[in-house]
C-alpha positions in Angstrom: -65.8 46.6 40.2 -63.0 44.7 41.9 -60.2 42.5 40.9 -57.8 40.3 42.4 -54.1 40.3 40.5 -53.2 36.6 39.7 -49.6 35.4 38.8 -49.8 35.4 35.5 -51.3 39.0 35.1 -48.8 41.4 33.2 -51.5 43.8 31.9 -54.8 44.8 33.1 -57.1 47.3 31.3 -59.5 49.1 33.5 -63.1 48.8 31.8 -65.5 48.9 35.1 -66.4 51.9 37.5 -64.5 52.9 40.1 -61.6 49.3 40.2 -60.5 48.3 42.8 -57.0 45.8 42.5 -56.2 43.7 45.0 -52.4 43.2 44.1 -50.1 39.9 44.9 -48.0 40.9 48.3 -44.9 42.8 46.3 -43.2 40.7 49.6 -43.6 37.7 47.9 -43.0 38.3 44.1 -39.9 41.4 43.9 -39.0 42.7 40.6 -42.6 41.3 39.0 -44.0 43.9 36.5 -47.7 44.8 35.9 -49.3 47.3 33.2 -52.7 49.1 33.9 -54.3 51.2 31.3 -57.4 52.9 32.5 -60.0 53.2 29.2 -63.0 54.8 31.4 -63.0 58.1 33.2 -63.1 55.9 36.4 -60.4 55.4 38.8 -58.1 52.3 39.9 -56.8 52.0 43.1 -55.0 49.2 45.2 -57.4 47.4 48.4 -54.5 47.9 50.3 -51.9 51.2 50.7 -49.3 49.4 48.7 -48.6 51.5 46.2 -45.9 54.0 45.8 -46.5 56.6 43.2 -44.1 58.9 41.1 -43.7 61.8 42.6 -43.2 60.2 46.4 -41.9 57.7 49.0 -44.6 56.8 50.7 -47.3 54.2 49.8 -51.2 54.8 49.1 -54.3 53.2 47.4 -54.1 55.5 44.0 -52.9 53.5 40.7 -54.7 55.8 38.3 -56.7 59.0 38.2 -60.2 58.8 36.7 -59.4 59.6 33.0 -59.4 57.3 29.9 -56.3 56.9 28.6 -53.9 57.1 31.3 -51.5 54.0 32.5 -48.4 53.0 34.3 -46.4 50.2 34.8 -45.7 49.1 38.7 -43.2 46.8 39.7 -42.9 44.6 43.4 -39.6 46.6 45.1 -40.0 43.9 47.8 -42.3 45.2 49.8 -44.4 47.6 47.9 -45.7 48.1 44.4 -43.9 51.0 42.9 -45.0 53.2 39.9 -42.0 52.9 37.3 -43.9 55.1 34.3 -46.9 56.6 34.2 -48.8 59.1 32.1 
């Protein structure tokens, strides 16, 4: 499935196969927060390579790995979406 983040999104739970997000430009909304639990053994990643995981610098497509039960909370550093916490 795909979904398109609106303004007024803080959470999203992933219930479709294989999501794909198309996030609000992090340009355009810096310091916004958004929540994504995954409850499907199916992954969630961005449209665009616009999100910054944990463990790195540089931005991908991967929000969550295909397993029920994982989140994370991203937040807009300005330019990119950037995983605060994550499980």
């Amino acid at each position: 499935g795909t979904y398109t983040q609106t303004t007024s999104d803080a959470s999203l739970i992933v219930t479709t196969t294989n999501c794909v997000i198309t996030l609000l430009p992090a340009v355009n909304y810096p310091g916004q927060i958004l929540f994504v639990k995954n409850i499907t053994n199916n992954s969630l990643t961005s449209a665009s390579s616009n999100v910054v995981p944990l463990a790195s610098a540089t931005a991908g497509t991967a929000i969550l790995a295909a397993t029920a039960g994982k989140y994370a909370m991203l937040q807009s550093n300005g330019s990119n979406w950037v995983v605060m916490m994550a499980n």
